[in-house]
Structure formats: C-alpha cells, structure tokens
C-alpha positions as a Markdown table, in Angstrom:
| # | Residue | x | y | z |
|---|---|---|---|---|
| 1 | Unk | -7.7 | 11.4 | -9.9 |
| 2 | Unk | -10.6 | 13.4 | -8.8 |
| 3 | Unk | -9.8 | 16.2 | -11.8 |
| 4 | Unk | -9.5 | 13.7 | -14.4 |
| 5 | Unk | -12.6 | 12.0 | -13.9 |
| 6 | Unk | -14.4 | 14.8 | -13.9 |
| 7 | Unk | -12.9 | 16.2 | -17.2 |
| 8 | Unk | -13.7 | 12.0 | -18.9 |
| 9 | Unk | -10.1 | 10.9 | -18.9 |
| 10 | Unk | -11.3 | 7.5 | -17.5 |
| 11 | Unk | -11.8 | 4.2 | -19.4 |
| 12 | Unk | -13.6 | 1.4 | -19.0 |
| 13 | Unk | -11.5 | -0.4 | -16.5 |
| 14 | Unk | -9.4 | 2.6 | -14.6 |
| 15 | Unk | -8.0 | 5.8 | -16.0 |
| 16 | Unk | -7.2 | 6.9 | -19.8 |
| 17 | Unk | -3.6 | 7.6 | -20.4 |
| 18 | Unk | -3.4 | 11.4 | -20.1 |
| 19 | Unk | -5.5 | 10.7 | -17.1 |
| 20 | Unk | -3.0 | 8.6 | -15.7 |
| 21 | Unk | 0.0 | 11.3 | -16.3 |
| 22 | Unk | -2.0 | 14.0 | -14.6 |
| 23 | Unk | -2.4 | 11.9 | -11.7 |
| 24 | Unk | 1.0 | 10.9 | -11.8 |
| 25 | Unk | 2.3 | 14.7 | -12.1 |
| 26 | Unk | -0.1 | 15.8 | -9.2 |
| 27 | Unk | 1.3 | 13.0 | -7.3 |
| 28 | Unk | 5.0 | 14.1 | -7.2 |
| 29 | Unk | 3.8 | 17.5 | -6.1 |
| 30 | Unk | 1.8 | 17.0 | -3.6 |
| 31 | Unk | 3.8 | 13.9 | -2.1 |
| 32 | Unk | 7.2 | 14.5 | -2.8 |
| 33 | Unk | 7.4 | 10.8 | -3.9 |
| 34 | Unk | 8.7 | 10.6 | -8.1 |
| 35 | Unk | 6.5 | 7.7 | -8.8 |
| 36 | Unk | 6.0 | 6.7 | -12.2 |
| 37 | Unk | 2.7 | 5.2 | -13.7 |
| 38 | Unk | 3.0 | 1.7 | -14.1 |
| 39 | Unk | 3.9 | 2.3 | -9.7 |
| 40 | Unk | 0.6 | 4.4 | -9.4 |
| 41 | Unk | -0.9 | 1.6 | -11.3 |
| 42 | Unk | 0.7 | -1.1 | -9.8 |
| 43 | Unk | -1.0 | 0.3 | -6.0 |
| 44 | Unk | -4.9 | 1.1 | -7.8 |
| 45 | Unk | -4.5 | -2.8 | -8.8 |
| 46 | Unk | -3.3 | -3.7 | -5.2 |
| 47 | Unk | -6.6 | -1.5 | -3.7 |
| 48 | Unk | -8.7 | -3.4 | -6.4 |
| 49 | Unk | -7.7 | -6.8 | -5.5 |
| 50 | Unk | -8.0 | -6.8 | -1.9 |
| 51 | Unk | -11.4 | -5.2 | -2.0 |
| 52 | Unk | -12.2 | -7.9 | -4.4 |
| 53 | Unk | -10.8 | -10.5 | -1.7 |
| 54 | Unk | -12.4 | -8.8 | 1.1 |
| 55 | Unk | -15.9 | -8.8 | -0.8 |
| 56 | Unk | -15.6 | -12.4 | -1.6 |
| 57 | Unk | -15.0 | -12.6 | 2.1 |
| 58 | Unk | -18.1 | -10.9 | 3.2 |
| 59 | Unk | -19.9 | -13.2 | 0.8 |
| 60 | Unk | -19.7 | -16.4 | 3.5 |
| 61 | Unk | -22.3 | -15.7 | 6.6 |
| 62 | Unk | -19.2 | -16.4 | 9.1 |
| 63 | Unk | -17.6 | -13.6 | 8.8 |
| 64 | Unk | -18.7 | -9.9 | 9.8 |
| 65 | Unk | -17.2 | -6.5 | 9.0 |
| 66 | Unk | -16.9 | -4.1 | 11.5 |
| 67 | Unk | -17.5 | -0.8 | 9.6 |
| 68 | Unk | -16.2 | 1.6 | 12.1 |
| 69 | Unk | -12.5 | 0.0 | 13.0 |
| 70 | Unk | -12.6 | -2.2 | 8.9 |
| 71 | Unk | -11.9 | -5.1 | 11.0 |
| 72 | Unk | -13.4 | -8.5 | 10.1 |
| 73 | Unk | -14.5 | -11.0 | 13.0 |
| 74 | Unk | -15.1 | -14.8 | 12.8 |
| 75 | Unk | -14.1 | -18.1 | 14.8 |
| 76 | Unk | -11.2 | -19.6 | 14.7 |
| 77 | Unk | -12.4 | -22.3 | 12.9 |
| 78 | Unk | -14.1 | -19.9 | 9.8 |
| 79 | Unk | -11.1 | -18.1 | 9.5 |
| 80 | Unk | -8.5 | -21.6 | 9.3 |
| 81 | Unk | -11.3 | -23.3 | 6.8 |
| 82 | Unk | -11.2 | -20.4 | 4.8 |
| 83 | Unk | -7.6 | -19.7 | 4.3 |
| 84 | Unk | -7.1 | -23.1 | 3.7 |
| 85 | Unk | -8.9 | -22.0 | 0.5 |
| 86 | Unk | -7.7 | -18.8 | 0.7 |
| 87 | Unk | -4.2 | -17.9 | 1.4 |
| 88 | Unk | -4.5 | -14.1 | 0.5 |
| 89 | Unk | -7.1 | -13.6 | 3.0 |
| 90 | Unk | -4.4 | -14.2 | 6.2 |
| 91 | Unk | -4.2 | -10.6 | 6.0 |
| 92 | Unk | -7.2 | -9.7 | 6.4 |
| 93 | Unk | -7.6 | -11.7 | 9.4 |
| 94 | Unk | -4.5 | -9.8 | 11.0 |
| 95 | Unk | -5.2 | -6.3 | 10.1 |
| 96 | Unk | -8.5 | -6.2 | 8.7 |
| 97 | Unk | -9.5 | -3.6 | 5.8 |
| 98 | Unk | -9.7 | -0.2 | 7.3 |
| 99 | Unk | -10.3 | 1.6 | 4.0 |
| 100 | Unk | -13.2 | -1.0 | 3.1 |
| 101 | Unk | -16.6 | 1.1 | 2.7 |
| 102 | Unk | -13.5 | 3.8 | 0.3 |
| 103 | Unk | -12.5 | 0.9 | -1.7 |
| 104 | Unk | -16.5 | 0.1 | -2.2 |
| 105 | Unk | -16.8 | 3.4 | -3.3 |
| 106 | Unk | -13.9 | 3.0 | -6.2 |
| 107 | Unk | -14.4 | -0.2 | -7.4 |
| 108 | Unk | -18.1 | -0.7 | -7.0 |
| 109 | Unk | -20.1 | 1.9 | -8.0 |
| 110 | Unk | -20.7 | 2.5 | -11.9 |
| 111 | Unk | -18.9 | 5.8 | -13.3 |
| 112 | Unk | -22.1 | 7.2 | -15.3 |
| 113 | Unk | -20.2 | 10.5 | -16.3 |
| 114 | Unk | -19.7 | 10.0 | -20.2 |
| 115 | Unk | -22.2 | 12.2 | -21.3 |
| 116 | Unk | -22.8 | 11.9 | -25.2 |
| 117 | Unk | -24.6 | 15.4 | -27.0 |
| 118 | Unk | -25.6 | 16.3 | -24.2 |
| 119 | Unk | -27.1 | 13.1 | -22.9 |
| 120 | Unk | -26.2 | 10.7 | -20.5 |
| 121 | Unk | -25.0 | 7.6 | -22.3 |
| 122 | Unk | -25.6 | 5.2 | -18.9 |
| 123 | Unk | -29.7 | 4.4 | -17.7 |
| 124 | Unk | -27.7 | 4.5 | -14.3 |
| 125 | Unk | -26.8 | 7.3 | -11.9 |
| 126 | Unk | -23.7 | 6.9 | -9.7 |
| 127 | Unk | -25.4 | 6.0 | -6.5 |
| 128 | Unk | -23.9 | 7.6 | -3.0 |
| 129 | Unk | -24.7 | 6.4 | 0.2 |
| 130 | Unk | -27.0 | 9.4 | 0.9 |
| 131 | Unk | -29.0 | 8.9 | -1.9 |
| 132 | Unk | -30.4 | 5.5 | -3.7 |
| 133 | Unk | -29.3 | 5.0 | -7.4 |
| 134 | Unk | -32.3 | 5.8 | -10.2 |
| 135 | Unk | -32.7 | 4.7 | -13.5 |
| 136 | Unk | -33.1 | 8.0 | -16.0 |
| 137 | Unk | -35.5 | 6.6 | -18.0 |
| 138 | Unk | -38.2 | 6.3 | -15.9 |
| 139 | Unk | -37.9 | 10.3 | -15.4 |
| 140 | Unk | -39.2 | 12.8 | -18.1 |
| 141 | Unk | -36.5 | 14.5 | -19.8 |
| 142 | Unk | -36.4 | 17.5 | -17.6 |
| 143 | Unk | -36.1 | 15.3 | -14.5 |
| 144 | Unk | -33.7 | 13.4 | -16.5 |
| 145 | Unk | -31.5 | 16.3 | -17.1 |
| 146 | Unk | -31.9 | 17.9 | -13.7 |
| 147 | Unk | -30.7 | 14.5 | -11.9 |
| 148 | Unk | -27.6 | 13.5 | -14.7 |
| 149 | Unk | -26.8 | 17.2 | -13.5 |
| 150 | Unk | -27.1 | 16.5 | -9.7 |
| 151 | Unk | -25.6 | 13.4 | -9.5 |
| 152 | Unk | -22.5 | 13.8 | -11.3 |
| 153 | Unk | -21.9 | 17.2 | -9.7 |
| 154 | Unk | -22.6 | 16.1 | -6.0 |
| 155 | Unk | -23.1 | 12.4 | -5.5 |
| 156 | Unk | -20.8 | 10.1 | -7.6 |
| 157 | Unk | -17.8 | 12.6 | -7.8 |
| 158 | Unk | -18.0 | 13.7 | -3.7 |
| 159 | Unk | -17.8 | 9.5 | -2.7 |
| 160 | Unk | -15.4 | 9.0 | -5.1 |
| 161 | Unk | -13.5 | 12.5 | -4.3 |
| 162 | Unk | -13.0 | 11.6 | -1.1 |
| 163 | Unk | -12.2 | 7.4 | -1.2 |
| 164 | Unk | -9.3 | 8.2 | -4.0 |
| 165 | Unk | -8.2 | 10.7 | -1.5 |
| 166 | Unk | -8.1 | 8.5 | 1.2 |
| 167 | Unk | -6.7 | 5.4 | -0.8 |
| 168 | Unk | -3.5 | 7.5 | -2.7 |
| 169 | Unk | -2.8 | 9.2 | 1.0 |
| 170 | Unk | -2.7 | 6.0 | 2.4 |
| 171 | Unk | -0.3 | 4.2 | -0.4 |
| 172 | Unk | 2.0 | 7.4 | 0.3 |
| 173 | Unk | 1.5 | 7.2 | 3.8 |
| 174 | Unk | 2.6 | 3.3 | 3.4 |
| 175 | Unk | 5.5 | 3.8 | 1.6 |
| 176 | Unk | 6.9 | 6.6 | 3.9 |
| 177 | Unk | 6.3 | 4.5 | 6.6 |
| 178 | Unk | 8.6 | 1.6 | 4.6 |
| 179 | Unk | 11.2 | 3.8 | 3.4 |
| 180 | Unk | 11.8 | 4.6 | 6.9 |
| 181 | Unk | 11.5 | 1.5 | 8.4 |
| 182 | Unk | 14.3 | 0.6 | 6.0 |
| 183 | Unk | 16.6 | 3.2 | 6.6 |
| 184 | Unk | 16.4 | 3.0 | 10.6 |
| 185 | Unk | 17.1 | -1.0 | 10.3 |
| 186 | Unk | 19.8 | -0.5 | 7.7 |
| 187 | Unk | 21.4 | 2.3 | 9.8 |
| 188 | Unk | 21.2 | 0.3 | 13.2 |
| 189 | Unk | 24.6 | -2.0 | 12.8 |
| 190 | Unk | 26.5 | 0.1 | 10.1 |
| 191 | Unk | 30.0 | -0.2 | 8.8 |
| 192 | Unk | 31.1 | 2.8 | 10.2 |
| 193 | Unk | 29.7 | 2.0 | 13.8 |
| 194 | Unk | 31.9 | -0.8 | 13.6 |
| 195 | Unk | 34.8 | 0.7 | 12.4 |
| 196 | Unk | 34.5 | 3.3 | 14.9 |
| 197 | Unk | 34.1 | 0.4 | 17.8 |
| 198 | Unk | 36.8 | -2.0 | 15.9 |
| 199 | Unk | 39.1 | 1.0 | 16.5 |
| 200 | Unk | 38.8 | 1.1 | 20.3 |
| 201 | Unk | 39.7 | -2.2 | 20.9 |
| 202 | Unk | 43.1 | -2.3 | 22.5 |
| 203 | Unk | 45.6 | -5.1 | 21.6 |
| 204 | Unk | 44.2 | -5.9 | 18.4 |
| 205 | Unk | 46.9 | -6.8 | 15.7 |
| 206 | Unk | 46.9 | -5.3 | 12.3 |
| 207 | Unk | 46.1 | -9.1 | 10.8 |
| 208 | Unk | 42.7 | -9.3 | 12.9 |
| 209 | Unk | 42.1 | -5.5 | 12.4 |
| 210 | Unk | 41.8 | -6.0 | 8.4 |
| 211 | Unk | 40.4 | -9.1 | 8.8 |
| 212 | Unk | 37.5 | -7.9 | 10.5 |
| 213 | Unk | 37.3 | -5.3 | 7.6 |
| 214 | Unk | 36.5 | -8.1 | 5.4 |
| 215 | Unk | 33.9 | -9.9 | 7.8 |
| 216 | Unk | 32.3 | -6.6 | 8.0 |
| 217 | Unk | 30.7 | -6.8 | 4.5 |
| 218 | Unk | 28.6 | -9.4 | 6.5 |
| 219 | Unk | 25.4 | -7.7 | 8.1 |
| 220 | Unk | 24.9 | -10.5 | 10.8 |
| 221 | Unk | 28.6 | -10.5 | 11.4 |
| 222 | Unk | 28.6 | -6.5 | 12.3 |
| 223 | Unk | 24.8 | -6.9 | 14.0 |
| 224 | Unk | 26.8 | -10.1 | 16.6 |
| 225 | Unk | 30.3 | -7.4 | 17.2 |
| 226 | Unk | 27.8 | -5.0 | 18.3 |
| 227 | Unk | 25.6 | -6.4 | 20.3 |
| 228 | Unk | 28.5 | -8.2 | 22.0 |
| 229 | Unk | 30.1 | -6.9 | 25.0 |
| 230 | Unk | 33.1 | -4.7 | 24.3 |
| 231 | Unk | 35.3 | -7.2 | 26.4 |
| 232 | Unk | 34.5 | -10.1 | 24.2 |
| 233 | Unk | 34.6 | -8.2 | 20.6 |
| 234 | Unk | 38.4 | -8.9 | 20.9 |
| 235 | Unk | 38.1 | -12.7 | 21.5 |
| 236 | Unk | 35.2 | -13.4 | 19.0 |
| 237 | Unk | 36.9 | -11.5 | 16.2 |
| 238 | Unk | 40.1 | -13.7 | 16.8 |
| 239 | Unk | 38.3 | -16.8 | 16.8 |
| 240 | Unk | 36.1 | -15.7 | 13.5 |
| 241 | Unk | 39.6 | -14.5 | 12.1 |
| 242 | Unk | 41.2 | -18.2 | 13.0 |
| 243 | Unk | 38.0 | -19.8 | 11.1 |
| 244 | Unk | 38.6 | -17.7 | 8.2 |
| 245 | Unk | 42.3 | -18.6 | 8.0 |
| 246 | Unk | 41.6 | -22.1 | 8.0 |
| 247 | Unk | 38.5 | -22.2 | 5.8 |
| 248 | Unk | 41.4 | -20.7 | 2.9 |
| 249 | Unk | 43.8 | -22.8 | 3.8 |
C-alpha cells in the first residue's frame, strides 16, 4: 500500500485500481493468503468504519482512550446509555481498539502527495505527530518546495508506512488466527474419530452399527458419543437407533 501511494495510485476515497492489484499481488506473497480485492477491500472498509465508530466514541466526555493498551474506559452506566444508541460500539467496550492512534493515521490525515507540474496541488502538508501540519502558501516558493519535498518523503509516507503495515498484518494475523480456530473445532469430534470408537464397541449389531453411520452426519450427535463414557456409547446409540426407527415408522 506503501509503494503505491508513493508512486499516486490512490484516489480520492482509498486506492486506484492498479493500486489496488499491486497491493493485492504483494499480499499473496508476503502472506501466503490468495485474497482477492474486493476481500482486501472489504477489511480497509472494516478498519474505516470502526475508527469512524471509535472517533464518534471519543466525541462524548464519558468515555476515555487509553493510548498505550487502545482500551476505552467509562461507567457502566455511559457505556449501557450509549449502546442503547449504539449497538456497534459493544465491541469496543469488550476489546477496545488497540490499533486506534494507526487507524488515525489512515483515515484522518489528508494525502497531499498529487503533485501537479511540479507543484503541490493541496495548501496542506500531511501532518505527522512529530511535526504540526503548515499551510504552503504562507511559505515563499523555495520554503514551499523544500517542505512539499520533506513532508512527503518523511512525514506523511513514514505514519502512513508504518499504520498500513500494522493494519494489513493484523487482518492477516486475524484471519490465521480464524482459519485455525476453525479447523481445531471442526477436527475435535470427527467422523472418523467416531468410526474408529463405534468400531470398539463390543456387542453392537450390524442394524445399530449403520445406523449410527447415519446419525453421524449430525455434529452434536458425534460431539454427545464422544464425550460419553465408552460403557454408555452402546446403550445411547440403541436408544437414539429405537427413536429413529419409530420416528419412520
């Protein structure tokens, strides 16, 4: 995202569209994830929004950021009030916003880059938080030119280098984190783990054997067999069997 905003593949509102394939090239390679564009998009729209709800937060004098953990603190009372208004905002008041002063960086600050023969189309310089923003023409030319130079070299482009960093390592980071999630849960009561367990069961008849084939296609019914003891798998998938039987009859 970095490259392309420094070579002016951005538009008004995010990225242009070759800007937006670059970043979605570099993405796959250095994350391993094949997301397409409309799923990088989807996640800068996500980042946008809850800064936007977090900001609106911030607005009301109850509530205070904690800029070191991202967490935001206010009574019980400020917090029920305002959800009641605010249903989105439950949470923030769970996790807080630990990429908030990132996201301010993103989706606050101007992008004065677009530079037009060879002047600086925007009165505005990016501002940074080391350095206050300052309008260009109140400078002479030369000071004009020598701070268009500096701050779109060092100042807007280093904040913004490293919150689009931050923000695309955590979406990765996020949907690792969910991808694995999902596989551990799915891979806890499997089919085969209750095959392998249906076939040590000792004076099981064929009938209730490929019965309980069928009731496996059920997650909950393989989650109860296995979390049952092995001396009352036997008797439950009889009486689940009998239920069956009567249920089609």
């Amino acid at each position: 995202m970095v490259d392309q905003i420094r070579k002016g593949n951005v538009s008004n509102k995010s990225f242009s569209r070759k800007g937006w394939k670059f970043i979605c090239d570099n993405f796959r390679i250095q994350t391993g994830y094949w997301w397409d564009n409309e799923q990088l998009k989807s996640r800068y729209v996500t980042l946008k929004k809850l800064y936007s709800n977090v900001n609106l937060l911030l607005d009301h004098p109850d509530f205070k950021l904690d800029e070191i953990t991202g967490s935001v603190t206010a009574t019980d009372e400020a917090w029920d009030r305002y959800i009641k208004e605010h249903p989105d905002a439950e949470t923030v008041r769970s996790t807080g916003c630990p990429i908030y002063n990132q996201l301010r960086t993103i989706f606050a600050e101007p992008r004065a880059h677009e530079e037009i023969n060879g002047s600086v189309k925007d009165n505005y310089v990016i501002p940074s938080p080391s350095y206050p923003a300052v309008k260009l023409e109140e400078l002479s030319p030369s000071e004009s030119e020598k701070c268009a130079d500096v701050s779109s070299r060092k100042r807007g482009r280093k904040g913004i280098e490293n919150a689009i960093a931050r923000g695309i390592l955590e979406m990765a980071a996020a949907s690792k984190l969910r991808a694995e999630a999902i596989n551990k849960f799915n891979g806890r009561f499997s089919i085969t783990d209750c095959v392998g367990a249906l076939d040590e069961l000792e004076g099981i008849d064929d009938r209730v054997y490929f019965a309980a084939l069928d009731l496996f296609v059920n997650r909950c019914a393989r989650e109860t067999f296995l979390t049952l003891g092995v001396e009352k798998r036997l008797t439950w998938l009889q009486r689940k069997c009998l239920t069956l039987t009567n249920a089609r009859i």
